[in-house]
N, C-alpha and C positions, 0 to 999 in steps of 0.2 A: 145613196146609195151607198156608198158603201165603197171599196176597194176589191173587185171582182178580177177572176182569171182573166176573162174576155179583156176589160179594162185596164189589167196589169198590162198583155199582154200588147194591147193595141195601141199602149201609148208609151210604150217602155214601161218601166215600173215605177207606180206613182202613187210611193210610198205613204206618201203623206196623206192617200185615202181617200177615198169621194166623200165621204161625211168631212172630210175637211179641207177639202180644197176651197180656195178660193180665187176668183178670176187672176191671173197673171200670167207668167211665160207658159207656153205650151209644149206641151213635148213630141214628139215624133215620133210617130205612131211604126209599128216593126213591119218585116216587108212580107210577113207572111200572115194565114189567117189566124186570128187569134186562139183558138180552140187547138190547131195544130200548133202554133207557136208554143202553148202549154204542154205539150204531151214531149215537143223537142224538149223543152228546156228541162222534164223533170229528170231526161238520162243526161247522166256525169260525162264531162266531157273530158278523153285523155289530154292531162298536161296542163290543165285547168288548175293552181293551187286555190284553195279555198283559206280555211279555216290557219293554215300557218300564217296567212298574209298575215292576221289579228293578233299571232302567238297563242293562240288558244287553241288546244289538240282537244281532239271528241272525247279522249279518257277523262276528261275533267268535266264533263256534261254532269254526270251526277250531283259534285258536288254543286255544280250550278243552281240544281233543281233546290239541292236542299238551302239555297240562297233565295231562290224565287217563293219556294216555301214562307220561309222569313219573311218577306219582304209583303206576300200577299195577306199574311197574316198581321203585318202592318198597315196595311192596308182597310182594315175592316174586314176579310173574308174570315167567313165560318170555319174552323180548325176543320170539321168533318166535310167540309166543303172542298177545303184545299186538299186532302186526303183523301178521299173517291177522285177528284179531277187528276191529281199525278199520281196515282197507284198504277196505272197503265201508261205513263208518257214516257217516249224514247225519243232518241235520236235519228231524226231524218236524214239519210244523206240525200237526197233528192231534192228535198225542200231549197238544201245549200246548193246544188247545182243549179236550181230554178232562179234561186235570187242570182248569183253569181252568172251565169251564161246565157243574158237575155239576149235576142239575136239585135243585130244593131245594124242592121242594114235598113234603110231608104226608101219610103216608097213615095209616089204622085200620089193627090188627092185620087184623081180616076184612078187609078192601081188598086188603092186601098178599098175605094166603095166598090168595084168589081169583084174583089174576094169577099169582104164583108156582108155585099147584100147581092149575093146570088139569084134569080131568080125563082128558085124556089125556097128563100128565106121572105121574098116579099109577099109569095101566093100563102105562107103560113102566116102570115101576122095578119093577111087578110081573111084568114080560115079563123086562127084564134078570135081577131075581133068579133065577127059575126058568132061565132060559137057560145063567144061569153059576154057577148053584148049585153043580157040583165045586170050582171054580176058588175062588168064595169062601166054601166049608165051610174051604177046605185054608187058605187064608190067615186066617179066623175064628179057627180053632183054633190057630194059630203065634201069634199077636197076642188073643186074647182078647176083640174085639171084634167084636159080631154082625153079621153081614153085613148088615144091614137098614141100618143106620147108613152103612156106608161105599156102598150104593146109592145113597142120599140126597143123599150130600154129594157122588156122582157125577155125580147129576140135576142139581142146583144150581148145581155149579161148572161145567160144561163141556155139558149137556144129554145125557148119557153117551156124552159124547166126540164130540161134532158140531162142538161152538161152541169153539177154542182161543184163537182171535184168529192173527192172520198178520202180526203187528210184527216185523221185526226187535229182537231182544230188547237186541242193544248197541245200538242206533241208539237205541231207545227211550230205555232207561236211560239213554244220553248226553245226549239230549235235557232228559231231567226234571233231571238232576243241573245243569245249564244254565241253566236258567230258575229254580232258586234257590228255588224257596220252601223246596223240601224236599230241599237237594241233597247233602247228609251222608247222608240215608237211600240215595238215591238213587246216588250214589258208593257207596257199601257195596253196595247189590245189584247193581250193576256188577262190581263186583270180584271176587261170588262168581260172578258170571257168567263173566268170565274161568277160576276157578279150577276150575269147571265143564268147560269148554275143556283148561285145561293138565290134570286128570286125564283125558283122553279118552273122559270118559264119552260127548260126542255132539261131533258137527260143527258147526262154523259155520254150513251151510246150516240145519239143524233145530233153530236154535236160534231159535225164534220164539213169538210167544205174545202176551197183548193189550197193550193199548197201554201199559198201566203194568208190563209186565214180566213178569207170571204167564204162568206158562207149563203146558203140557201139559192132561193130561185131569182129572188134579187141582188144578189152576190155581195151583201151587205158583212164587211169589218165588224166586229164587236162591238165597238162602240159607237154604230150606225145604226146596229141592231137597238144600242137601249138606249139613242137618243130619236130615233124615225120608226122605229118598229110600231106597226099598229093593227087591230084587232078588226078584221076587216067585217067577220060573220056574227060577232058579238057571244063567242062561245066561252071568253075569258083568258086565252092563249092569244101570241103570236107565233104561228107555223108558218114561216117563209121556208118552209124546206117539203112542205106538201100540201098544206092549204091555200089555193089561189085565191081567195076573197084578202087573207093577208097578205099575200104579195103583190096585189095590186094594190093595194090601200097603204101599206107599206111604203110603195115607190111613189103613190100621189104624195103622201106625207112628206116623204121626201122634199121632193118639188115645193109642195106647197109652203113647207117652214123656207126653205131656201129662196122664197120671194118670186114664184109663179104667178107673173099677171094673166088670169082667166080674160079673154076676149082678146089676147096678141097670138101671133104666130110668133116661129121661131125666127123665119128672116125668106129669104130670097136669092136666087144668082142674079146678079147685073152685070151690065158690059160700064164698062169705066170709060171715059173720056180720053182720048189723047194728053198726054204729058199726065195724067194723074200722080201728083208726088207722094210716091211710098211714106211717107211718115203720117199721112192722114189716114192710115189703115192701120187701126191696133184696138183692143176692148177696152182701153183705160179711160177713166172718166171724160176727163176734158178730151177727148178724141169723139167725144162722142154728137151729132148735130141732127135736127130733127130730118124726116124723110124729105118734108120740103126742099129743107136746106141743100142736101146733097141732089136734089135734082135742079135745083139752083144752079151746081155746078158742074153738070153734065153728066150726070150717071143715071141711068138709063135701064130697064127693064131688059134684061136677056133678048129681048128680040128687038129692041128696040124702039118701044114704045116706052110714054113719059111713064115717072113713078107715079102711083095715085098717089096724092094730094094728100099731105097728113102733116102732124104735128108730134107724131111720136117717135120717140130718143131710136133714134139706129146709130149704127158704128159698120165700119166699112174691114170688112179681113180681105187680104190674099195669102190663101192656108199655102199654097207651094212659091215664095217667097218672088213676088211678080213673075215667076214665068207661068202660071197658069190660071184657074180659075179664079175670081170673085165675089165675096157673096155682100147684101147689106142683111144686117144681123139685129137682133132686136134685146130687149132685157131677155128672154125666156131663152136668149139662146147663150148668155151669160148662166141662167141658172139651170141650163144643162151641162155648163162645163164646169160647175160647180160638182158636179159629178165624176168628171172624169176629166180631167186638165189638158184637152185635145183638142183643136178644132177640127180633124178628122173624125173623132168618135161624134162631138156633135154636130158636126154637118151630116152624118149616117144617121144620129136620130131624128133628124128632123125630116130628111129624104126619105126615111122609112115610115113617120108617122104620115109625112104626105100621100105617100105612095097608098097605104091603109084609109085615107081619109076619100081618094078616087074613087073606090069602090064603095062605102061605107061608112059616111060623111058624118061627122060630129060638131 
């Protein structure tokens, strides 16, 4: 996936992209819902310094550009390339307030999934399923991953396709890469944005998306776009910004290159055993012990009944640091956080693909 609003917003901002995360620390998801967390964060907050922390005033934005000019043109971009793509790019102050003034307040798992998955976000991803049930059996079955899953992460990243954001996607990125905290990453998704551009996949005009650069209905980074982007209806495009056959096919690909085992779930809540020592709950390899094993040693099915019987690799999280729930967790819920570096956002996809799968079972 990609680096989406929903996802910036729900896990703090996490920079480093869902096309490039990889399992490790988690971040902590903000205390508000993420859609509304975007919209606080793009007004300026007074007393907020931004761009002097860097020593970089926005007067010198120009010359920047005619640096990133340079620099894309070392790059391999097409001279008319680079020239249609910055003929319109400015200065966002918004962009800087968004990165800068992410809310930083705390929330409980149950907090999080009560704003996140409202009940009338669960009766649409059960509307969307069945609506588009052809569309994503056919891409299910090319990709190996259940369509309940790529619903979810539908609902999440984009509210199935209402919410993309409407940034300028080079203004944007020029802006971030500017203001310097993060502007290596930020220059690189630039560039794939260009390259995005120089193969003709889309125009200039529709090249937009939230304020930190995700773009489309999968909320996919630049460089998410031209490493997962896929052609779902076989028309020779990828449109993750209005054609749904590529935004599902899109996010299976996703999943699927990222190492989606087809026949696993994502995991389960359990009740943990008395004295359970916190250090056998974390997603790193060697924490890792068959389903067996852990009911070996007393962990237990949410109501209480034994785990079934299995030999497949789980790992045990407590996402609110032992004062609250537990889940056992499987590979696939690894490469949902491959996604998004949260175990709140993937405990929400997985709860939502479930919740989808109750009514219209895959």
């Amino acid at each position: 996936m990609k680096l989406s609003a929903v996802s910036l917003m729900v896990s703090g901002l996490l920079l480093a992209g869902c096309s490039h995360h990889t399992t490790g620390p988690r971040a902590e998801p903000a205390a508000v819902e993420p859609q509304a967390a975007a919209s606080q964060a793009s007004a300026p907050q007074p007393g907020k310094t931004l761009l002097s922390q860097q020593q970089r005033d926005p007067a010198q934005f120009p010359a920047y550009l005619d640096q990133l000019k340079s620099d894309a043109l070392a790059q391999g971009i097409n001279a008319g390339v680079v020239e249609r793509a910055f003929a319109q790019t400015h200065f966002v102050d918004r962009v800087v307030s968004a990165d800068r003034n992410q809310p930083e307040n705390k929330v409980t798992l149950d907090d999080y999934l009560q704003r996140v998955l409202p009940a009338w976000k669960i009766d649409q991803a059960q509307e969307m399923y069945r609506h588009y049930q052809p569309q994503l059996a056919q891409v299910s079955a090319r990709y190996g991953v259940p369509a309940r899953y790529i619903v979810a992460l539908w609902g999440m990243e984009s509210g199935f396709g209402k919410i993309q954001g409407r940034e300028d996607v080079i203004s944007a990125l020029s802006t971030l890469a500017f203001e310097g905290r993060r502007e290596a990453f930020f220059k690189s998704e630039l560039f794939a944005a260009l390259r995005i551009l120089q193969q003709n996949e889309v125009g200039i005009d529709q090249l937009k998306g939230s304020w930190a650069g995700a773009m489309g209905q999968s909320q996919f980074m630049p460089s998410s776009y031209l490493r997962y982007g896929a052609d779902g209806d076989g028309d020779g495009k990828i449109d993750i910004w209005n054609n749904v056959m590529d935004v599902f096919a899109s996010t299976a690909n996703y999943l699927a290159t990222e190492g989606w085992k087809p026949g696993q779930g994502w995991g389960q809540e359990i009740r943990l055993p008395a004295g359970f020592a916190p250090e056998l709950a974390g997603l790193k390899d060697p924490q890792a012990k068959t389903v067996a094993a852990w009911s070996g040693q007393g962990i237990a099915a949410l109501d209480g009944s034994p785990l079934a019987a299995s030999s497949q690799r789980a790992w045990v999280i407590i996402p609110d640091d032992n004062q609250g729930r537990a889940f056992l967790v499987y590979d696939n819920f690894r490469t949902i956080m491959r996604w998004n570096r949260s175990y709140y956002f993937a405990i929400s996809i997985g709860t939502l693909a479930d919740a989808v799968e109750k009514t219209s079972p895959q």
